[in-house]
Each structure stands twice: as C-alpha cells, then as structure tokens.
C-alpha positions as CSV (number, residue, x, y, z in Angstrom):
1,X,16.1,-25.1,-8.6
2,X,14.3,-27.5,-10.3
3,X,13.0,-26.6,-13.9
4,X,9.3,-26.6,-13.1
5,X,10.4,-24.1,-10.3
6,X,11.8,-21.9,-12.5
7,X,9.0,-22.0,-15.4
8,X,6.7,-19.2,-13.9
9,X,8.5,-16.0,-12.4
10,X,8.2,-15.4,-8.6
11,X,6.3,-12.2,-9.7
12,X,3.8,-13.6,-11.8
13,X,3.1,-16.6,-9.3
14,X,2.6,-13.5,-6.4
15,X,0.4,-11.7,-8.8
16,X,-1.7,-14.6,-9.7
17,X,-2.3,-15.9,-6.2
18,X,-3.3,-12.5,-4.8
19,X,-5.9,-11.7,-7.6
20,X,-8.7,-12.6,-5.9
21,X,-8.1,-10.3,-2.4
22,X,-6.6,-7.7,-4.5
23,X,-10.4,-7.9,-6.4
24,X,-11.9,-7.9,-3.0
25,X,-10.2,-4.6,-2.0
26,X,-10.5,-2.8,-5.3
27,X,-14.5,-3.4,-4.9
28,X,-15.0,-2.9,-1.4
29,X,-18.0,-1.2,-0.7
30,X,-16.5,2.2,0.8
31,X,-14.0,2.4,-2.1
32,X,-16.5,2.0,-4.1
33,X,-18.9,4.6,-2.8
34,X,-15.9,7.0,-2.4
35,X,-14.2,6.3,-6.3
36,X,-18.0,7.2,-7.2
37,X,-18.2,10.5,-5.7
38,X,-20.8,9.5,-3.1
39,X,-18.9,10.2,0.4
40,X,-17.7,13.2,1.3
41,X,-14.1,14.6,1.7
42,X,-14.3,13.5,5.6
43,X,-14.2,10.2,4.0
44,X,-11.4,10.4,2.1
45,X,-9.4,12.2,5.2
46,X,-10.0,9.0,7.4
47,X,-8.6,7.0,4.9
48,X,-5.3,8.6,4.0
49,X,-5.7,8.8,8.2
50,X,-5.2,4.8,8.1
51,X,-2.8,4.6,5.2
52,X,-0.5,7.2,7.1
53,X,-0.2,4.3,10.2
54,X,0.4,1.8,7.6
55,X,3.3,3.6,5.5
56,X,4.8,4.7,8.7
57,X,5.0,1.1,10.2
58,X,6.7,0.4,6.6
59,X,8.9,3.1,6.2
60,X,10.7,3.3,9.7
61,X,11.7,0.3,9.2
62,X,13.4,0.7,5.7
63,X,16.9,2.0,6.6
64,X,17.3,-0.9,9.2
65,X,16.5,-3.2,6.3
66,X,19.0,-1.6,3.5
67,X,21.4,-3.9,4.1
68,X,19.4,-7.0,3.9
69,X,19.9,-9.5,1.5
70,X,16.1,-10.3,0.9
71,X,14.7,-6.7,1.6
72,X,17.6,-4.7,0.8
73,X,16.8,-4.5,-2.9
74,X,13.7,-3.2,-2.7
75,X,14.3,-0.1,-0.1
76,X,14.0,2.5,-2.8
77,X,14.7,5.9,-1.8
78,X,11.8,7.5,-4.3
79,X,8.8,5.1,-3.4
80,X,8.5,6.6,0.1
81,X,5.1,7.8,1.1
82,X,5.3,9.2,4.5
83,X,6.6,12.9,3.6
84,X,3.9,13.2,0.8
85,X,1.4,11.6,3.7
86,X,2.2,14.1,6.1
87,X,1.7,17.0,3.5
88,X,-2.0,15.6,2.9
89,X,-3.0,15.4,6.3
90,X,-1.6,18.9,7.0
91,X,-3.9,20.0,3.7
92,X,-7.1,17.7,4.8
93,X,-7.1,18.3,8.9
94,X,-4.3,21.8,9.3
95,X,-1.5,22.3,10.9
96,X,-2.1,20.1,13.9
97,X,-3.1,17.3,12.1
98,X,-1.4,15.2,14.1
99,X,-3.9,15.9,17.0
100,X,-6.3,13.3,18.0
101,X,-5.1,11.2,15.1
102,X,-6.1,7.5,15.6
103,X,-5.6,4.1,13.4
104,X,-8.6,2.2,13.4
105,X,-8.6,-1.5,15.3
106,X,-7.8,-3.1,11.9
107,X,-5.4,-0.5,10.9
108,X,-3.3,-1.1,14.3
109,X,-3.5,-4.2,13.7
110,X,-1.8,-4.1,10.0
111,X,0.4,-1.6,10.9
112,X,1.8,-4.0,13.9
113,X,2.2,-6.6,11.1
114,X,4.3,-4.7,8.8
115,X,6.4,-3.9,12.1
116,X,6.8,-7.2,13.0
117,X,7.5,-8.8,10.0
118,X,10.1,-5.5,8.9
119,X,11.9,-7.0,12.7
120,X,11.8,-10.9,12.6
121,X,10.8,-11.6,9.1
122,X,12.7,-9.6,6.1
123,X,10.6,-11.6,3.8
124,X,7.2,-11.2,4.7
125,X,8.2,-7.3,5.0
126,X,8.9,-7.4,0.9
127,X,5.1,-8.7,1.0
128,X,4.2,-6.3,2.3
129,X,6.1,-3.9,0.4
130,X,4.6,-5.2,-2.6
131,X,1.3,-5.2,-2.3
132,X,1.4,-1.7,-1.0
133,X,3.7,0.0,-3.4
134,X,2.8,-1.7,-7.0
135,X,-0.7,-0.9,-5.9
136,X,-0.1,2.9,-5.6
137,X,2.1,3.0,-8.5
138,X,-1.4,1.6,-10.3
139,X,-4.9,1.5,-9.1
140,X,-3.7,5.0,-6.9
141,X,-3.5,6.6,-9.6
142,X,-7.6,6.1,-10.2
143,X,-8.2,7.2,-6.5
144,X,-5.8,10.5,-7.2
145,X,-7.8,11.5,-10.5
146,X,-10.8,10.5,-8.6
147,X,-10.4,12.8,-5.9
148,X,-9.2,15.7,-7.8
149,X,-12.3,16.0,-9.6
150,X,-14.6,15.2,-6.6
151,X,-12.9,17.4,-4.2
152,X,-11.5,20.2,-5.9
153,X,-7.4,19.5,-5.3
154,X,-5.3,21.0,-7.8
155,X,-3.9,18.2,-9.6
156,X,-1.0,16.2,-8.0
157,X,-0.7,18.9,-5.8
158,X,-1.7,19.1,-1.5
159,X,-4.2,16.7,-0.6
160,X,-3.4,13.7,-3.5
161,X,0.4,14.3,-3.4
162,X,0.6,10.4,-1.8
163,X,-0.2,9.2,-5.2
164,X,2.3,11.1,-6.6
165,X,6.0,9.9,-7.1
166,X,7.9,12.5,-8.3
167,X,11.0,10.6,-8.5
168,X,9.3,7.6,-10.8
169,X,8.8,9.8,-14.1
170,X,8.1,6.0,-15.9
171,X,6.1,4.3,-13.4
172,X,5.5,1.2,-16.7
173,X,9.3,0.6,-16.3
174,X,9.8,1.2,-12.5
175,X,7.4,-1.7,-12.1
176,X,9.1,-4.1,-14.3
177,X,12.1,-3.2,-12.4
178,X,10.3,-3.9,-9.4
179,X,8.7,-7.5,-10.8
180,X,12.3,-8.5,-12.0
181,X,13.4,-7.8,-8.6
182,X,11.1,-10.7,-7.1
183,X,12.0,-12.7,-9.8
184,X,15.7,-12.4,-8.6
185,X,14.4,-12.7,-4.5
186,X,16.9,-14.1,-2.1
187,X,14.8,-17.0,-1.3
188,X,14.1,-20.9,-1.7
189,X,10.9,-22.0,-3.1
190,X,9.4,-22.8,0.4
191,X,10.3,-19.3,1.7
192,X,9.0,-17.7,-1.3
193,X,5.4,-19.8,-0.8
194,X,5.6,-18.1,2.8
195,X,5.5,-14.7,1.0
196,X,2.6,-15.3,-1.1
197,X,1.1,-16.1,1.7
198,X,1.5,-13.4,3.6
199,X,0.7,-11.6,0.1
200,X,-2.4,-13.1,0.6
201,X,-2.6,-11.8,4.4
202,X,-1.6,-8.3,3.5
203,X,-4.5,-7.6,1.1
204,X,-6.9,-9.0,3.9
205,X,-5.1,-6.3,6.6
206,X,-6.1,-4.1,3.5
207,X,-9.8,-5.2,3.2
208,X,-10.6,-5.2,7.1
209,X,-9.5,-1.4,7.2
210,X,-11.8,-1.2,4.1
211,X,-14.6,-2.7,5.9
212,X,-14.1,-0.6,8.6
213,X,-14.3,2.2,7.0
214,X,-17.2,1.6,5.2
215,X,-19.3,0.9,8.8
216,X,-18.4,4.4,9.5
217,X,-19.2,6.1,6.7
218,X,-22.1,4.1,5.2
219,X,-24.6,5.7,2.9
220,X,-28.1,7.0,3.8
221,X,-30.9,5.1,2.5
C-alpha cells in the first residue's frame, strides 16, 4: 500500500464517511419521540421486534463465518445479541412471544441483506457487523438508561438486557480492540471502499426501519 493509503486508519475513514446516516438515525423522528419519553412501551416492543430479525440474520451466520479470513476476526463470542433479544421479548410480549411476530417491509428487507452479504460477501457482512455492534456498545446504552426510567425495568435486567454485554466489563477498550481490528482488515483499498459503502447502506436499512416505525406510532396532535 501506498503511503497516502496507509495515512488514515480503515476505522477512522469508515467512521468519518458514515457520520452523516449515523446522524440521520440517531435523530429520527420515532427515536426521538421514544428517547424523550413520549411513546409508549408498545413502541419500544415493536422496535426490539425489528432488531430481533436483524441480529438473527447476523448471528446465524457467525459460526459459518469463524473461519474466514475477512470476517473471522470479528465473530466475537460475547457481542451476541440474540439470547439477550429473546429474553426481552419474552419480558415485553410473554411466553409466546414468538407468536404473530413480524419484521416490518424494511426490516425484511435489511435482514435479507445482512444474510446475503454473511453468504456471498464476508466483507460487506463486517459492515454490517460494525455499524450494528459499535452502535450498541455506544448510543444503546442511552436507549437502555432511557427506557429504564420511562418504563419501569429494573436496571440492566429483562426488558433492556440487549444493551447489556455482560461479557465486555470495558466496553472503551473492547471498541479500540474492535477499531484496530478494521485497521488490520483482510482487504485491498478498493475492497475496503466497497465496505464503506455498504457502511453507508447499512445505516439507510437502519433509517427506513426507523421511518417505519415512526408512521406507526406517530404522535397525536
């Protein structure tokens, strides 16, 4: 590589170029209204609902992905979600949660991203990895303090227990570990312009489910 190539790390270049959808998502209008205490817990249900399809599409892929040379590094054994998930939605909607349990359109439509990419693409997959799992480790842990206080769940306990990662008792230096793992990607400088890309694309999959949400559950004038 070339030594303009190497002057800004592959995490920082990510981080940079995604700022603007990740802004767009953190200031959607029903995350907004539901960070603010203004929707009900229904709300929050039908979004842990959508992140549930999302971290499954993700996370059944992981194991078949251990051994690649892109992914492989970043299938970490205490980041996954969907056991905490399940525990939430058992909490939020009972025993038979899974009952009548639907993705959205745009939620199918991300989660059938994530399993295509986790097939044909190991590098878009770590895209999406990213933007999902730095994102929980951070800004999650607003929506988890959030919704203790709004809704009454003991703290990091049933109902929030997605935003907690038991196993990461230093999320500061799990993410550093994370970033100097993309600095260190298995990938040329064109493949690792794909994955911002598809950065890029991730946090739009993110913002349409938003958007969704937020034309089901607007607020009364």
């Amino acid at each position: 590589m070339d030594a303009t190539a190497t002057a800004t790390p592959f995490s920082t270049l990510i981080r940079v170029a995604s700022h603007e959808q990740h802004t767009e998502a953190e200031t959607s209008t029903f995350m907004s209204d539901l960070l603010g205490g203004r929707l009900g817990v229904n709300a929050y249900t039908r979004y842990t609902e959508q992140l549930w399809f999302v971290y499954r599409a993700l996370e059944s892929a992981a194991e078949s992905l251990k051994a690649d040379p892109v992914a492989g590094p970043f299938i970490q054994r205490e980041l996954l979600r969907t056991p905490e998930l399940e525990r939430d939605l058992a909490h939020l909607r009972g025993a038979g949660w899974r009952t009548g349990l639907e993705p959205l359109p745009a939620t199918a439509a991300y989660a059938a991203r994530v399993a295509e990419c986790a097939r044909v693409w190991p590098g878009g997959y770590v895209a999406h990895h990213y933007t999902r799992y730095l994102g929980d480790l951070s800004g999650g842990q607003i929506i988890r303090d959030k919704a203790e206080k709004t809704w009454g769940f003991a703290r990091k306990g049933d109902g929030v227990r997605f935003y907690v990662f038991e196993e990461i008792p230093n999320p500061a230096a799990f993410k550093r570990g994370y970033r100097e793992l993309l600095d260190q990607v298995a990938a040329d400088d064109l493949e690792k312009q794909r994955i911002i890309d598809e950065c890029k694309r991730a946090f739009d999959f993110n913002g349409a489910v938003l958007r969704e949400l937020g034309a089901r559950f607007p607020l009364s004038a």
